[in-house]
SESERO-633651 format. One line per 3 residues: number of its first residue (from 1); their letters; for each residue x, y, z of C-alpha. Coordinates in steps of 0.25 Angstrom, whole numbers, plus 5000, padded with zeros to 4 digits. Each point is the difference from the previous one (the first is absolute). Layout:
BEGIN
NUM> a> X/Y/Z | ...
//
This chain:
BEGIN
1> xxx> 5103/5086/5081 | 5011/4993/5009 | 5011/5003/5010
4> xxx> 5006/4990/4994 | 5003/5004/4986 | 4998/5014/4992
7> xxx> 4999/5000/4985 | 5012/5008/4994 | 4995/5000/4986
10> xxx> 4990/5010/4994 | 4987/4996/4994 | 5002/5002/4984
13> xxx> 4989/5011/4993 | 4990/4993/4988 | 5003/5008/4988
16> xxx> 4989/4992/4993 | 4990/4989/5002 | 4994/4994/4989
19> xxx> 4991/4989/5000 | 5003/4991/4990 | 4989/4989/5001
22> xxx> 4990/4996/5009 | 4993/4985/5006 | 4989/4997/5008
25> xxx> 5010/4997/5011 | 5011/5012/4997 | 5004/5010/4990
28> xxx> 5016/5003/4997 | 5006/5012/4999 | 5015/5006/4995
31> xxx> 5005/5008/5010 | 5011/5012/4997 | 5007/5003/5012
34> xxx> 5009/5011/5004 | 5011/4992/5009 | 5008/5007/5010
37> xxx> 5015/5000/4996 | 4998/4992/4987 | 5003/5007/4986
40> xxx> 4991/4989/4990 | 4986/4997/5003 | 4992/4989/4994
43> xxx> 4986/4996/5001 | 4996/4991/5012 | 4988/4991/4997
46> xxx> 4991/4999/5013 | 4986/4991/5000 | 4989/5008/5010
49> xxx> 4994/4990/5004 | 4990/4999/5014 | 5003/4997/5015
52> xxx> 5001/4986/5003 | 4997/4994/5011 | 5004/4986/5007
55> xxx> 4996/4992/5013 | 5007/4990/5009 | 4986/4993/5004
58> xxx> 5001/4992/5013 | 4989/4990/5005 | 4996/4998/5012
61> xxx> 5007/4987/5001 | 5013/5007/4996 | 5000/4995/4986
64> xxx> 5003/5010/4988 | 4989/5002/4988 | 5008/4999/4986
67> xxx> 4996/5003/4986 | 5003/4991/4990 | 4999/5004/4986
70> xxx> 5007/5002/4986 | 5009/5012/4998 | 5000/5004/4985
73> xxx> 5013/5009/5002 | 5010/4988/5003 | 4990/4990/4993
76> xxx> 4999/4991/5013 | 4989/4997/5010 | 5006/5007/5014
79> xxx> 4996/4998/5014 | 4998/5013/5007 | 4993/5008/5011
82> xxx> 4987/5007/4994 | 5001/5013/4995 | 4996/5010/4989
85> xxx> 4998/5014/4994 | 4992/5010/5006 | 4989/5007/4994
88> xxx> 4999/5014/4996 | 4996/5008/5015 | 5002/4987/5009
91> xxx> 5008/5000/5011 | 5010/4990/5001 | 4993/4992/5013
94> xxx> 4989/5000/4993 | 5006/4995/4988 | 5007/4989/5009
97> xxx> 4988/4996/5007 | 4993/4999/4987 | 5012/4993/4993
100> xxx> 5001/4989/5011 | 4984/4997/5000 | 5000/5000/4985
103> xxx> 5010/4991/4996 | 5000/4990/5012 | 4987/5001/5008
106> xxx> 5007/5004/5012 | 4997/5013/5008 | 5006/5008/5014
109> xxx> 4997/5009/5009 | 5013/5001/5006 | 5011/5008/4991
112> xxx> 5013/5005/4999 | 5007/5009/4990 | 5014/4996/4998
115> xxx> 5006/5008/4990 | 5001/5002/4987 | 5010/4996/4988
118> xxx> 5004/5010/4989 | 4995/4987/4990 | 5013/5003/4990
121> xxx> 5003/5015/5002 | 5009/4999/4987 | 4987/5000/4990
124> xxx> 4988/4998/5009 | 4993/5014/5007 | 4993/4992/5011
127> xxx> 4999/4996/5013 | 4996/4985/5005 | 4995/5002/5015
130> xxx> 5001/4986/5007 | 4991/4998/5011 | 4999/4989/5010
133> xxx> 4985/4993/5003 | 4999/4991/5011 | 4989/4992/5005
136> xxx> 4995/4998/4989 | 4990/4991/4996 | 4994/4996/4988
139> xxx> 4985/5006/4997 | 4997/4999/4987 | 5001/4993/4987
142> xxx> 5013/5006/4989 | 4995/5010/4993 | 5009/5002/4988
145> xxx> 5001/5007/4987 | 5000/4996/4986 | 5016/4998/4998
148> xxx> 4999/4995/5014 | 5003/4984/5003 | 5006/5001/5016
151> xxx> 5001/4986/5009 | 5000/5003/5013 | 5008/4993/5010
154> xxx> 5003/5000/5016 | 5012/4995/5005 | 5007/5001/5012
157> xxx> 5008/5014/5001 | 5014/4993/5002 | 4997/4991/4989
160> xxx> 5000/5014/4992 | 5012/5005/5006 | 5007/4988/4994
163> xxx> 4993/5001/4986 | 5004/5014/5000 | 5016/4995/5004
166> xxx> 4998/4990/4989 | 4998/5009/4989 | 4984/4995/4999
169> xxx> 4995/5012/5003 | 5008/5012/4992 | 4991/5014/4997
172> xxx> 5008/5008/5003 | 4988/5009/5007 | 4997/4987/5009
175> xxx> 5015/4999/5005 | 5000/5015/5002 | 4987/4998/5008
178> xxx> 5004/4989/5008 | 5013/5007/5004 | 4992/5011/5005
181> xxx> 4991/4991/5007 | 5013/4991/5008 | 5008/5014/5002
184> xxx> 4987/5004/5008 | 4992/4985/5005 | 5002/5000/5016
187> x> 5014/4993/5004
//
């Protein structure tokens, strides 16, 4: 864990986990916990959903690789770092590797791990790892999926940072990445 902090509340017991309906992308179960210290329960409703992944891709000119692309949750087109799922038995390097070459044509050989973000630990079981990708150079054409529709862009990594201050740029997972990556970028 951390010399800094120790957790000092117990982990709660699943009395019951029933899955209540399932998607292509996640099912949801009702959860029945036993709390520590607390009389009442009520059900919890949690989506298992798969690891995610997102990468901060640098070029060699020191630009950032952006996704651009429609977001059906909030019903707004977004601007954000490429990312994804990963599929069943893929590590998540590979999936950022694969993630990065599919939906902008970019690849690296040089890679960081810089965390990972517990995604909305309140109803989401997963874990988004954020990487960082540098060097990195386009090699290949996008190679989408169906739902897919991404414009990719390159911009100058301070330009980012601004867009990011602005409020542009807003996933939450991309903020959590790019905190990750300035807490640990050389000084």
């Amino acid at each position: 864990m951390s010399d800094l902090f120790r957790f000092s509340k117990p982990k709660w017991n699943v009395k019951e986990d029933k899955k209540v309906f399932e998607t292509p992308i996640f099912s949801l179960h009702e959860i029945e916990l036993i709390p520590d210290k607390i009389e009442s329960t009520h059900p919890f409703y949690v989506l298992n959903a798969p690891e995610w992944i997102n990468v901060i891709a640098i070029t060699k000119a020191g630009n950032i690789v952006l996704a651009e692309q429609y977001r059906a949750g909030i019903h707004q087109v977004t601007l954000e770092i490429p990312g994804g799922m990963t599929d069943k038995g893929e590590a998540p390097l590979e999936a950022a590797r694969r993630e990065l070459l599919e939906e902008t044509g970019y690849s690296s050989d040089s890679w960081t791990f810089l965390g990972k973000a517990s995604s909305n630990p309140a109803i989401l079981n997963n874990f988004t790892h954020l990487y960082l990708a540098e060097q990195c150079k386009k090699t290949d054409d996008q190679h989408t999926e169906g739902s897919e529709d991404i414009g990719v862009h390159e911009i100058p990594l301070d330009d980012f940072f601004k867009l990011v201050s602005q409020g542009i740029v807003h996933h939450s997972i991309v903020l959590a990445a790019v905190a990750q990556y300035l807490l640990k970028r050389p000084k």
